[in-house]
C-alpha positions in Angstrom: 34.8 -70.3 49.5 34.1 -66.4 51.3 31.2 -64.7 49.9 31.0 -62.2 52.2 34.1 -60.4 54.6 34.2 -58.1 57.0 36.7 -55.0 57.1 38.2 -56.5 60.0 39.0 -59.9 58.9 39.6 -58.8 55.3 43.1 -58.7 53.9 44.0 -55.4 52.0 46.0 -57.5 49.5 43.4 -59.5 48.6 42.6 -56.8 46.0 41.1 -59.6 43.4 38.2 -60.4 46.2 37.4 -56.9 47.1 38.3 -54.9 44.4 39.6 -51.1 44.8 37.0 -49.5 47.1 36.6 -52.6 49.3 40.5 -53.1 49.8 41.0 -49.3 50.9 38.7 -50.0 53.5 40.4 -53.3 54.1 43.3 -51.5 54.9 42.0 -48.0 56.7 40.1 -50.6 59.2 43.1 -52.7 59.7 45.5 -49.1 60.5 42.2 -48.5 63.0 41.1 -45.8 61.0 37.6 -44.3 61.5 35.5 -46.3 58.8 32.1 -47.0 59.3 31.8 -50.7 60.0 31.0 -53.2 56.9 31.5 -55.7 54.9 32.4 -56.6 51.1 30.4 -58.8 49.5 33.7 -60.9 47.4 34.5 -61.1 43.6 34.4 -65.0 44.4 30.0 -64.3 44.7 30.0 -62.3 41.5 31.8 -65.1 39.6 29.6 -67.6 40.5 26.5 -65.7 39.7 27.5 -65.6 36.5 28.7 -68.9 35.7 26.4 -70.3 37.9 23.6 -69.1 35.9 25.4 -69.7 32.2 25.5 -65.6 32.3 29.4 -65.4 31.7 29.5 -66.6 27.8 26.5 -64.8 26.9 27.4 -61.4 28.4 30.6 -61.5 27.1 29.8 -62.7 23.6 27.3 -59.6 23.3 29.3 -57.0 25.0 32.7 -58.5 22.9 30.6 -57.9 19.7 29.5 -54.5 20.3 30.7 -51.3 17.7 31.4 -48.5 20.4 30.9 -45.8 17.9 27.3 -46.8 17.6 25.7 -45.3 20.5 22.1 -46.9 19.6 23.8 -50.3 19.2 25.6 -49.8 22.7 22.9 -48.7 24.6 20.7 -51.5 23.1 22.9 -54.4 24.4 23.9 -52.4 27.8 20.1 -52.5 28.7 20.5 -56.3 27.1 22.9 -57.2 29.8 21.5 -55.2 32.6 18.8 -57.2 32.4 20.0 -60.0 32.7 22.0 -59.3 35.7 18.4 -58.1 37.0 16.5 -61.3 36.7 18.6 -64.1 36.8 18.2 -66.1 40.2 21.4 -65.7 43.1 23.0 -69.1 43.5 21.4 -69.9 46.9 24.6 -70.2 48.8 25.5 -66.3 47.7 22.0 -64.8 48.7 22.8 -66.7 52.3 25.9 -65.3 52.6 24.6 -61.8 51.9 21.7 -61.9 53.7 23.2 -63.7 57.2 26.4 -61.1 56.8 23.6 -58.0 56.6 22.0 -59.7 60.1 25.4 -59.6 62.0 25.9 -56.0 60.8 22.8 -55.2 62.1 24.0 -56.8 65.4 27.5 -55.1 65.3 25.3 -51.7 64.8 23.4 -51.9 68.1 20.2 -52.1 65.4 17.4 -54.7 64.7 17.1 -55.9 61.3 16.7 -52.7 59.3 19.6 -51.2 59.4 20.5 -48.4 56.9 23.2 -49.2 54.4 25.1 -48.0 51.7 25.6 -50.2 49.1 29.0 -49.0 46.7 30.4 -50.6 43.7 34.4 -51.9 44.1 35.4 -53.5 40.5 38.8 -55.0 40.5 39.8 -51.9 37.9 38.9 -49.3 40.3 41.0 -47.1 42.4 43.8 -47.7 40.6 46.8 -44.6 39.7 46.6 -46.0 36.2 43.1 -46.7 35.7 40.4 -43.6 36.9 37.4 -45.8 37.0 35.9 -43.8 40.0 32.0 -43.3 38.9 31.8 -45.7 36.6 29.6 -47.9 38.5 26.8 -46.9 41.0 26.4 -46.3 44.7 22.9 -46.3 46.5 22.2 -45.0 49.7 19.7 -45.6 52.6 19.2 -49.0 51.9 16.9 -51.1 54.8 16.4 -54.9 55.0 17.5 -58.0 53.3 15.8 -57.5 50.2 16.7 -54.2 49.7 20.2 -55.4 50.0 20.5 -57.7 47.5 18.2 -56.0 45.3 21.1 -53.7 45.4 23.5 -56.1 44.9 21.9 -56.9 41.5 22.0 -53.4 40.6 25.6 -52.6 41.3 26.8 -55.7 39.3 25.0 -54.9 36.7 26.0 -51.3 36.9 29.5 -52.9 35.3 27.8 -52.9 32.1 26.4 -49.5 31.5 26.9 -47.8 28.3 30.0 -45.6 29.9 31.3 -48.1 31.8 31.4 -50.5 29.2 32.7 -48.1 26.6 35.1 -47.1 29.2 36.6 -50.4 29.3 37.2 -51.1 25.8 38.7 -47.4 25.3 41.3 -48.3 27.8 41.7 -51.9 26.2 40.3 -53.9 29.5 38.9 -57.0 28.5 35.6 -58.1 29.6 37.0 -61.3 31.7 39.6 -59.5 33.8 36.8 -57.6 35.5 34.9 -58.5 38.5 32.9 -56.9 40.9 32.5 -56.9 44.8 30.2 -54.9 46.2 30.5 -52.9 49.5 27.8 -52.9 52.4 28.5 -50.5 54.9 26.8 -48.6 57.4 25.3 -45.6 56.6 26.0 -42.1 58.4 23.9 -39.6 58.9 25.9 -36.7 57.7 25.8 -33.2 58.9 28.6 -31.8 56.4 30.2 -34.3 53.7 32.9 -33.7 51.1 36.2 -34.3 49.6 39.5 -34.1 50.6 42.7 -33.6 48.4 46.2 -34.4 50.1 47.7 -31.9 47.4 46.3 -28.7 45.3 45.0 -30.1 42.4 45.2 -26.7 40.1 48.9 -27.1 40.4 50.2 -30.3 41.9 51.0 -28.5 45.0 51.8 -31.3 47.8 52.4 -28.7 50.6 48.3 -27.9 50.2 45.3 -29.8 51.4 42.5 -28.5 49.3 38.9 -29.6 51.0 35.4 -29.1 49.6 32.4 -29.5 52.0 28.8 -29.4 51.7 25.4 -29.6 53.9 24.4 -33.1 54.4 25.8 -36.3 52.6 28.4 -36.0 49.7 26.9 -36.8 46.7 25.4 -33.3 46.6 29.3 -32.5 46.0 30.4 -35.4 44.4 27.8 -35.0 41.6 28.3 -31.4 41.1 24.5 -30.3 42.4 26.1 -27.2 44.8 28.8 -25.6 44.8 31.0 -26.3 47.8 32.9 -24.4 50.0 36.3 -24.6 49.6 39.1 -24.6 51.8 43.1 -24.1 50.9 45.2 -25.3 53.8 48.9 -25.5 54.4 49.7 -28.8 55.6 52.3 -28.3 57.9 51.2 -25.1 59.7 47.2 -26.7 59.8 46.3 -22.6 58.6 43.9 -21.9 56.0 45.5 -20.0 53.8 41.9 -19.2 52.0 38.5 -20.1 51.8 35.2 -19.3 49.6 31.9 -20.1 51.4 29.5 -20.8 48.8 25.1 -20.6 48.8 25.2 -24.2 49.1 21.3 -24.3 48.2 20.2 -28.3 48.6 21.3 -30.8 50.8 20.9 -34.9 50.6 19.6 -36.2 53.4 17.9 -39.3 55.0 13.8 -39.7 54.6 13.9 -42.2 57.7 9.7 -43.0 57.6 10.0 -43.4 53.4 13.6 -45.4 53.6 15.4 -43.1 50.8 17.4 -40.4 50.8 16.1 -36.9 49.6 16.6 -33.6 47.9 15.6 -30.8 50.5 16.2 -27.1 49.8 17.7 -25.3 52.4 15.8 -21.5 52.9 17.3 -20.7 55.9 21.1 -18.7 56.8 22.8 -22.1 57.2 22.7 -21.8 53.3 25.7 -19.2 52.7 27.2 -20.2 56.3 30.6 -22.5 56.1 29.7 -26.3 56.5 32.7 -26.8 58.5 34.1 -24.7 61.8 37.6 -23.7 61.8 38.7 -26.9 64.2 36.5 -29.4 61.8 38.2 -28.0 59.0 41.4 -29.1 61.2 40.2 -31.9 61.9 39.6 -33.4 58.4 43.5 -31.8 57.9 44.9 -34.1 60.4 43.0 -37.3 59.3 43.7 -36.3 55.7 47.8 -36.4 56.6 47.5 -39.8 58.5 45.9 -41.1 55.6 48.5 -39.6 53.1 51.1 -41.4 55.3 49.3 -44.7 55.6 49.2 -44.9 51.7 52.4 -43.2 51.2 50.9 -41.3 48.2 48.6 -38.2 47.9 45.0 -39.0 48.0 41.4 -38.3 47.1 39.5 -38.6 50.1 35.7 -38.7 50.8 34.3 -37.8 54.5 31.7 -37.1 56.5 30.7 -35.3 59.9 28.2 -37.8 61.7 25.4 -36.1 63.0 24.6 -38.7 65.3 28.4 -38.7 66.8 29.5 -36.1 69.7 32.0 -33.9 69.0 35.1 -35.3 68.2 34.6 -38.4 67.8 32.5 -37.5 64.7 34.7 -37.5 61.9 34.1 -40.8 59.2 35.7 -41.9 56.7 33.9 -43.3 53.5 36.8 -43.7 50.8 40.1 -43.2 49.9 42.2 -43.6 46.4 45.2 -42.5 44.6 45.0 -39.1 43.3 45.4 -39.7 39.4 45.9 -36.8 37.7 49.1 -34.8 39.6 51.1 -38.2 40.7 51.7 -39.2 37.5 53.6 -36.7 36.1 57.1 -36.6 37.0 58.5 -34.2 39.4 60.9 -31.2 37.9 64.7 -31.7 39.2 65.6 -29.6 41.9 68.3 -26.7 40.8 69.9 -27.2 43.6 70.3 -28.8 47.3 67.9 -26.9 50.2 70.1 -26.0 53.0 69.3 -24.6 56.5 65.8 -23.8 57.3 64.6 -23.7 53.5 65.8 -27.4 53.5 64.3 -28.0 56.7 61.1 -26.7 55.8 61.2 -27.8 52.2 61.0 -31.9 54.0 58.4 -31.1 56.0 56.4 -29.7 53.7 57.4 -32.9 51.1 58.0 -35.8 53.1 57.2 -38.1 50.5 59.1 -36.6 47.9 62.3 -36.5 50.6 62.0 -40.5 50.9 62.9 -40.9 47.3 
């Protein structure tokens, strides 16, 4: 039985072992993508944790029982749970596994045995169109040595059953067994500029736009909502940006190498109200964002990052991709009437997907 797989030698389809976030990078690794290297820690670990340990019947029997509408009552046996995910002893075959697949990333990284990781969530209800599970469960950053690794492990599994996540699940009738969680390990970049990528505009479903938001340093400033980011409207199938707003993007996150955490810093100086991407990076992330559209056949919700620690060009990485949820679910209007000429012409390139239906 696989504890532990690779991007590279992991299936895409095998979505019940890597759940959401670990199958997209399945599949952007496999289509040669630029995805920092990594490996999923499987579903298959997870379940034995918790059987191995009698965890499964317990959990579920508390969490099953649980009245939603009482908060106090929720948050009581979410901390219950948690804690027990915390404490309980790793089969010894799983910590191996996690610990011998951390070594040979390590190895693969040109690094000794501290390399800096991300450690990221992947339940087998995230990333999906009909279920927006994104941020349910936890990501940590900047995480060095074995330990550290599957202290984090611990942590993401038992970020499944926080108070939203759990409350989540039972709003959108998910039952408590169909569930698992793999956890991602990848290696961690040293972001100059981080952000978000939409493969459509989402104020109004527009699927000739690419809408990007991009901050100083890595991309949970943005992601969380601590700056504002500057934002960029592009046409994607001219590659011009058709309007921009360059925010006073005040904090940054960045890597404490001596201390082995990431941290806050303030930035005082111009860089501040300057834009965190040039015009070419800006066409850059375009271009990737397009490939990535087409490899999914679907618009997407991308995150990104420029590698400080990369030349030019070859500095663009990829960190996550999923369905967008919110504009590809709703039906497109009827067209009034055939596009002819160059309005047709220009009407397919700027929807290919919708001329393949």
């Amino acid at each position: 039985m696989k504890y532990t797989l690779f991007f590279k030698e992991a299936l895409p389809e095998e979505y019940y072992l890597l759940g959401g976030k670990g199958a997209s990078l399945a599949s952007m690794s496999a289509a040669d993508l630029p995805v920092p290297v990594g490996f999923c820690i499987t579903t298959h670990a997870y379940a034995d944790f918790l059987h191995g340990s009698a965890l499964a019947e317990a959990i579920y029997q508390k969490v099953n029982g649980i009245d939603c509408a009482n908060v106090a009552e929720l948050d009581q046996v979410s901390e219950e749970v948690r804690g027990l995910l915390l404490v309980s002893p790793l089969p010894s075959e799983v910590e191996h596994s996690i610990k011998a697949s951390y070594h040979q990333l390590c190895a693969l990284a040109g690094a000794t045995n501290d390399l800096p990781v991300a450690v990221r969530s992947s339940a087998t209800a995230e990333d999906l169109p009909d279920a927006s599970f994104a941020g349910q469960q936890d990501t940590y950053l900047w995480v060095v040595g074995e330990e550290e690794v599957i202290e984090h492990v611990r942590r993401c599994w038992a970020s499944l059953y926080t108070s939203r996540a759990i409350n989540y699940r039972r709003n959108q009738q998910i039952r408590e067994d169909e569930v698992l969680m793999s956890v991602v390990i990848q290696k961690m970049v040293n972001a100059r500029t981080a952000g978000v990528a939409m493969t459509l505009n989402p104020t109004n479903g527009d699927r000739s736009k690419i809408v990007i938001d991009a901050s100083w340093g890595l991309g949970e400033a943005v992601v969380s909502g601590e700056v504002t980011p500057d934002n960029f409207l592009v046409d994607k199938v001219m590659m011009e940006v058709l309007a921009s707003n360059i925010q006073n993007k005040h904090i940054e996150h960045v890597p404490d190498k001596i201390n082995r955490r990431v941290l806050t810093r303030e930035i005082l100086d111009d860089r501040a109200t300057q834009p965190s991407l040039s015009e070419e990076e800006v066409k850059i992330v375009c271009r990737m964002a397009k490939i990535i559209e087409k490899h999914y056949r679907c618009p997407q919700d991308i995150e990104w990052a420029i590698d400080a620690d990369l030349p030019a060009g070859q500095n663009f990485t990829l960190l996550q991709s999923r369905p967008e949820t919110v504009w590809s679910q709703k039906k497109a209007p009827a067209a009034s009437s055939v596009k002819t000429g160059m309005e047709g012409i220009l009407n397919t390139l700027m929807n290919p997907l919708a001329s393949k239906k």
